[in-house]
C-alpha positions, -999 to 999 in steps of 0.1 A, spaced: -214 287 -294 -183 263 -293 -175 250 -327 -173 214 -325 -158 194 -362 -160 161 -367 -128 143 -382 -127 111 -400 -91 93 -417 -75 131 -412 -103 147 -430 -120 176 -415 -163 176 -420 -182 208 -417 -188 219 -373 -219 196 -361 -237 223 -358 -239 232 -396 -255 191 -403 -274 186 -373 -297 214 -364 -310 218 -334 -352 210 -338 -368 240 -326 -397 232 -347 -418 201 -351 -454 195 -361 -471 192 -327 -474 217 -299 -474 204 -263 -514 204 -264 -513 184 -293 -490 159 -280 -507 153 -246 -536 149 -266 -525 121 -291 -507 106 -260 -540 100 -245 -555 84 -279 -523 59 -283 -527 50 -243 -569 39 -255 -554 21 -288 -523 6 -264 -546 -21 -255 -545 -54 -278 -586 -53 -281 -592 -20 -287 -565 -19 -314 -582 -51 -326 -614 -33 -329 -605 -1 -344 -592 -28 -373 -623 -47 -374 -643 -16 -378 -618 2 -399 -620 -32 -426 -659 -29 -429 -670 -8 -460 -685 20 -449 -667 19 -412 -694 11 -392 -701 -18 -373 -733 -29 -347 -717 -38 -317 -730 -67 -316 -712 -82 -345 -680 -72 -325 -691 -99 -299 -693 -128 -321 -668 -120 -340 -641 -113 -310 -654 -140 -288 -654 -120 -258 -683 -108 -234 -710 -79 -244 -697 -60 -213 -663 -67 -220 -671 -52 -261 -691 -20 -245 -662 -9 -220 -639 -12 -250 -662 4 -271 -669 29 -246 -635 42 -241 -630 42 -277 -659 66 -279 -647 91 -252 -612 92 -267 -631 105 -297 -618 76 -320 -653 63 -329 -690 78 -331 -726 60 -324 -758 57 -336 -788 37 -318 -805 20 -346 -836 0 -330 -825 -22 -303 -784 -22 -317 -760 2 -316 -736 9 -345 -702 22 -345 -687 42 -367 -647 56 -371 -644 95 -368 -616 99 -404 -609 130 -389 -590 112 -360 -577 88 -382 -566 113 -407 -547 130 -377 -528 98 -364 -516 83 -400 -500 123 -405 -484 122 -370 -471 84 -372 
């Protein structure tokens, strides 16, 4: 390895290579990254990030989607897709109670993104 110094006003500084390690090691492994890459792609759109707020705000972290509607001013459909691909990604859990269907934040996911950001 080449030993490169730094020099500043005439002063010599310990070789780069003794401040500035090279990161061999960081908390995720590949897996894990594409993984969390395809959960910040879901919560890369405005609404869905809106929605993983709204529900995140409630007390206990559950919401009936159709609250979301009303509250959004946006389509049923349009609520569901979002909703939807929030689900798949893993980032929220439902429960049909009667004819409404409530949605509710997995903390484990949650607990994973606030430790990587």
């Amino acid at each position: 390895m080449v030993e490169v110094t730094r020099m500043s006003a005439g002063v010599s500084a310990p070789p780069l290579w003794q401040c500035c390690p090279p990161l061999l090691a960081g908390k995720l492994t590949p897996t894990e990254a594409t993984a969390l890459a395809g959960i910040f792609r879901v919560l890369g759109d405005p609404t869905r990030l809106h929605l993983l707020s709204l529900i995140a705000a409630q007390p206990q972290q559950e919401v009936p989607a159709c609250a979301l509607v009303e509250t959004l001013g946006l389509s049923q459909p349009t609520i569901s897709h979002h909703l939807k691909v929030m689900y798949e990604a893993g980032l929220l859990t439902k429960q049909r109670r009667g004819t409404a269907i409530y949605y509710r934040l997995v903390p484990e996911c949650l607990a994973t993104l606030r430790e990587v950001l």
